[in-house]
C-alpha positions as YAML, in Angstrom:
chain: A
units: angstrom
residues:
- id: 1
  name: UNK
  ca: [-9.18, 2.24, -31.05]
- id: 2
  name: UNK
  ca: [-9.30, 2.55, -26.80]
- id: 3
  name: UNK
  ca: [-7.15, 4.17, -24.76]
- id: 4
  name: UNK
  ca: [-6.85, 4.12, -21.53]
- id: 5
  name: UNK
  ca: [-4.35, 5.21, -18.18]
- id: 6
  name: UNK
  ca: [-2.89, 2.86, -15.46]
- id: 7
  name: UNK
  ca: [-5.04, 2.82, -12.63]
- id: 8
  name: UNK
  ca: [-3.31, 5.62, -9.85]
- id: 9
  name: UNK
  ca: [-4.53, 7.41, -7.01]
- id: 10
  name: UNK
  ca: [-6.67, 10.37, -7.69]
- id: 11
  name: UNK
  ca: [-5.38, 13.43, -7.16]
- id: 12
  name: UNK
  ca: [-7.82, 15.04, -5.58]
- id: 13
  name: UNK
  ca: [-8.77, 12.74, -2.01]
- id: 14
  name: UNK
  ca: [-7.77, 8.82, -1.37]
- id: 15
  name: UNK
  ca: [-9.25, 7.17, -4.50]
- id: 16
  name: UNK
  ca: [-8.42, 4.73, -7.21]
- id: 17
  name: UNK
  ca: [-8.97, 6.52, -10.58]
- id: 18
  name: UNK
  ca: [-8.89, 5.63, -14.54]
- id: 19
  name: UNK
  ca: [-9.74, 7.38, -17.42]
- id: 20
  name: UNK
  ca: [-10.96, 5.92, -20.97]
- id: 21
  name: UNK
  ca: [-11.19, 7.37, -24.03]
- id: 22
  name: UNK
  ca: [-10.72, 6.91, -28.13]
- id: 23
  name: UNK
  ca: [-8.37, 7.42, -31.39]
- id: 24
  name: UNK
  ca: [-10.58, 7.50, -34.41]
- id: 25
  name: UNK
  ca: [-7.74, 5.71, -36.58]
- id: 26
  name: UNK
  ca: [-9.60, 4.15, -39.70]
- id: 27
  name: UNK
  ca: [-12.99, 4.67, -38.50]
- id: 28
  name: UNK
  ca: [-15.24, 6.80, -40.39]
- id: 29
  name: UNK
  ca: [-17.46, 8.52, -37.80]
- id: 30
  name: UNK
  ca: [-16.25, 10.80, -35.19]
- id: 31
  name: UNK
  ca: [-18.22, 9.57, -32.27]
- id: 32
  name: UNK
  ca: [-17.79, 6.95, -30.09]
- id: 33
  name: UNK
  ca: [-19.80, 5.97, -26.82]
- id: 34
  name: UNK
  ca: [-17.23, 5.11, -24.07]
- id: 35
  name: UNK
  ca: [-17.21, 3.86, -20.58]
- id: 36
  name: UNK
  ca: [-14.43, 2.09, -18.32]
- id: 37
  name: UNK
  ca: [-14.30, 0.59, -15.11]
- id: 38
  name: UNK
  ca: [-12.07, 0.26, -12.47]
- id: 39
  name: UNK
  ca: [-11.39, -3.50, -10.76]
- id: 40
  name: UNK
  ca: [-9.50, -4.46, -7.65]
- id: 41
  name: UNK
  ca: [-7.68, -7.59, -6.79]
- id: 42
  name: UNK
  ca: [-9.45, -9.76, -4.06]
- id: 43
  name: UNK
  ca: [-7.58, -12.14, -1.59]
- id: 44
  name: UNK
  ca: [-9.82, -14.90, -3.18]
- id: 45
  name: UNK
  ca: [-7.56, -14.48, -6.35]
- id: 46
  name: UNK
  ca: [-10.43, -12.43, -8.62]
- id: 47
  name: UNK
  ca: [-10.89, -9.42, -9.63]
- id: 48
  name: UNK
  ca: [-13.92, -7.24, -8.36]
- id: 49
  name: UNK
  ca: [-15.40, -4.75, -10.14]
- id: 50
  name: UNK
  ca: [-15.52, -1.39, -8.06]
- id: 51
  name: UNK
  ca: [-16.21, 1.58, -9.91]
- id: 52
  name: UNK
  ca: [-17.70, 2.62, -13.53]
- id: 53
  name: UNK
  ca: [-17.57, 5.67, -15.14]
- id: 54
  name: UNK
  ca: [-20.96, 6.86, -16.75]
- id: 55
  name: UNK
  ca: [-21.17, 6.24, -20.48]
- id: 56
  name: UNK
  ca: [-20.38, 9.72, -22.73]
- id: 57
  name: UNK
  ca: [-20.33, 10.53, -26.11]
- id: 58
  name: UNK
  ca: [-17.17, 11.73, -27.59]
- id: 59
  name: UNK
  ca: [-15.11, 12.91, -30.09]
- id: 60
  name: UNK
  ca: [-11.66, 11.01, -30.27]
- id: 61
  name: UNK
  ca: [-8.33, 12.29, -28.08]
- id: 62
  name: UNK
  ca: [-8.45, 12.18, -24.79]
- id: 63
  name: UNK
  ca: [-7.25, 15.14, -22.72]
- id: 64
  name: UNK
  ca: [-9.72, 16.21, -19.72]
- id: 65
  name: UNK
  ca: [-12.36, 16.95, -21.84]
- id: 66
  name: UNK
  ca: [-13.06, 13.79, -24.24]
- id: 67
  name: UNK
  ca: [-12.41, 11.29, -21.70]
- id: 68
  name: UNK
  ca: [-14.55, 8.89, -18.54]
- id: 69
  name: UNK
  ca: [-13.60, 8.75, -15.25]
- id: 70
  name: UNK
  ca: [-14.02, 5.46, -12.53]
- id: 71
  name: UNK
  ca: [-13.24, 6.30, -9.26]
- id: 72
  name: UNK
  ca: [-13.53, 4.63, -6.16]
- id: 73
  name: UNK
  ca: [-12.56, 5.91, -2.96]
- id: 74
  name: UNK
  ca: [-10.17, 3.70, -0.84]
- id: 75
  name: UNK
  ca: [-10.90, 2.31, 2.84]
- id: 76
  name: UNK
  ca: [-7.05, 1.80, 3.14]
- id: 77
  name: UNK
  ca: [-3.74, 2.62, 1.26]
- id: 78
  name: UNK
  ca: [-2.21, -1.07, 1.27]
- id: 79
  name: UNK
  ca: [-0.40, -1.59, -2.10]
- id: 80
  name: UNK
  ca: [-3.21, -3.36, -4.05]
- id: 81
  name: UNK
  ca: [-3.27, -4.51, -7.83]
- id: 82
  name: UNK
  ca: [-5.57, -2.48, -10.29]
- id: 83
  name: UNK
  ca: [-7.05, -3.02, -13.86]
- id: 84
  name: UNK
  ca: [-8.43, -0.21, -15.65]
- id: 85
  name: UNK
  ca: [-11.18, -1.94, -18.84]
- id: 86
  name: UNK
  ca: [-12.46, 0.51, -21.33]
- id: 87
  name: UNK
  ca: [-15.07, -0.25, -23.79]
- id: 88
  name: UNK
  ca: [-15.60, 2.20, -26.69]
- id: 89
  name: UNK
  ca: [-18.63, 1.96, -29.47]
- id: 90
  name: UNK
  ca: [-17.96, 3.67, -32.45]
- id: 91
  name: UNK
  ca: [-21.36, 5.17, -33.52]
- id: 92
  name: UNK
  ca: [-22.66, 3.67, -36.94]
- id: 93
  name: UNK
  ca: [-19.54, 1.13, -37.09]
- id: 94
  name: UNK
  ca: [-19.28, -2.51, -36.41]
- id: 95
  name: UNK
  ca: [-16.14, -3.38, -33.87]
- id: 96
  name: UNK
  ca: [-14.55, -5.90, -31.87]
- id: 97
  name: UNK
  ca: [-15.76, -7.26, -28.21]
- id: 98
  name: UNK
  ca: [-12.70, -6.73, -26.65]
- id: 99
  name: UNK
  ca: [-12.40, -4.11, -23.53]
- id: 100
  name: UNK
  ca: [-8.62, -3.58, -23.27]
- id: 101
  name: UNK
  ca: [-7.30, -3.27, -19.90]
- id: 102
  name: UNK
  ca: [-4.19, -1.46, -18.14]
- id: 103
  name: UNK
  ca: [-3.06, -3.19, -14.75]
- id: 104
  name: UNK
  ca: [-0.92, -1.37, -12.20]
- id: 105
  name: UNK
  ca: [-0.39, -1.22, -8.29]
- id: 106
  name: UNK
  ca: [-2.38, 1.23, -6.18]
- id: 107
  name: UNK
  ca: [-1.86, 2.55, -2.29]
- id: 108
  name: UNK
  ca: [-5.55, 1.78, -2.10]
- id: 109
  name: UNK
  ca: [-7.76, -0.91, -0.64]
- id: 110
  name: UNK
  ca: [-11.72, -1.20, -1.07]
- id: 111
  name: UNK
  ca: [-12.42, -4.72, 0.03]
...
């Protein structure tokens, strides 16, 4: 099963940031290969895709050390709508398509 944060500003410079990562619940291996990605709401009413984390290999939990990163540093800090998708691949185990999302407002602008 995903997890994933809200999109926020980093905390380190003026940058949109999410983080992805994995519970094992009733899967059998513990490895899954995750990635998420970070995208911004355009004027044109879509969403843009702006930043993607590498894919990693980890063990389930979360924390700062089983977990991706997006980030994408802002050209402005108008209030601007966020989604944060995560897409995990258990290793060895058949799972759904779906890349669950979190959706929050950001003081950052890329477009």
């Amino acid at each position: 099963m995903s997890g994933r944060d809200n999109p926020h500003r980093s905390g380190t410079g003026v940058a949109a940031s999410g983080h992805g990562w994995w519970k094992k619940g009733n899967c059998s291996n513990d490895r899954a290969k995750v990635f998420n990605c970070l995208y911004e709401w355009f004027t044109d009413n879509t969403w843009r895709q702006k930043a993607c984390s590498d894919t990693k290999t980890l063990k389930p939990g979360g924390g700062s050390t089983h977990r991706t990163a997006a980030r994408r540093d802002c050209r402005g800090t108008q209030r601007t709508s966020w989604r944060n998708h995560v897409e995990v691949d258990v290793i060895g185990e058949i799972d759904t398509g779906e890349k669950p999302m979190n959706q929050a407002e950001v003081n950052c602008r890329v477009y």
